[in-house]
N, C-alpha and C positions, 0 to 999 in steps of 0.2 A: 963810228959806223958809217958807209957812203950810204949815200942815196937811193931811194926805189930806185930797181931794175925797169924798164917801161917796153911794153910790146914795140914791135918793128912793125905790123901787121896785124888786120883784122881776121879773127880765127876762121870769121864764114863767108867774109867778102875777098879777101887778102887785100882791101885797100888801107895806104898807109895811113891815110887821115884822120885819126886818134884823138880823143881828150879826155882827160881825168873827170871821171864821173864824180858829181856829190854824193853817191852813194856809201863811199866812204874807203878804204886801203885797198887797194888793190883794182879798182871797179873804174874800166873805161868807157867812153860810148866812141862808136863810129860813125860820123860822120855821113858816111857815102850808101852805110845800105840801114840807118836809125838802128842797129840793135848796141845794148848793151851788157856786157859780161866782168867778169868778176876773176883775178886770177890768184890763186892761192897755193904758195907752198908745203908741199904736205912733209916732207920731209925727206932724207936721205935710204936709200936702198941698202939691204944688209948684201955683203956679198954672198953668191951661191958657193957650196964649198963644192972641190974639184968632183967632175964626174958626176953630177946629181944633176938629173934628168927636170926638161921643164916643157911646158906644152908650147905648142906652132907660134905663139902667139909672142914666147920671149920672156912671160913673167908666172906666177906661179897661176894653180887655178884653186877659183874659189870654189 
């Protein structure tokens, strides 16, 4: 298996200055504006089957 994946970028600052938070898999802090976040794979999308309609938004509505 490789290695964690690691952000490029702060989600709410866009500054690159990064580091793996103690909080534990996944969880960095940034540097440049103190917040800390948490990123997690949820998993893979099913394909839409042909011609089925979906809302503005691009994914289904809840």
């Amino acid at each position: 298996m490789s290695e964690r994946a690691a952000p490029f970028y702060c989600p709410y600052c866009g500054d690159e200055d990064l580091r793996p938070n103690e909080q534990g898999h996944g969880a960095w802090e940034c540097r440049a504006c103190g917040r800390a976040f948490q990123l997690k794979f949820l998993g893979l999308l099913a394909p839409e089957p042909q011609g089925s309609q979906s809302n503005s938004a691009g994914g289904e509505e809840i």
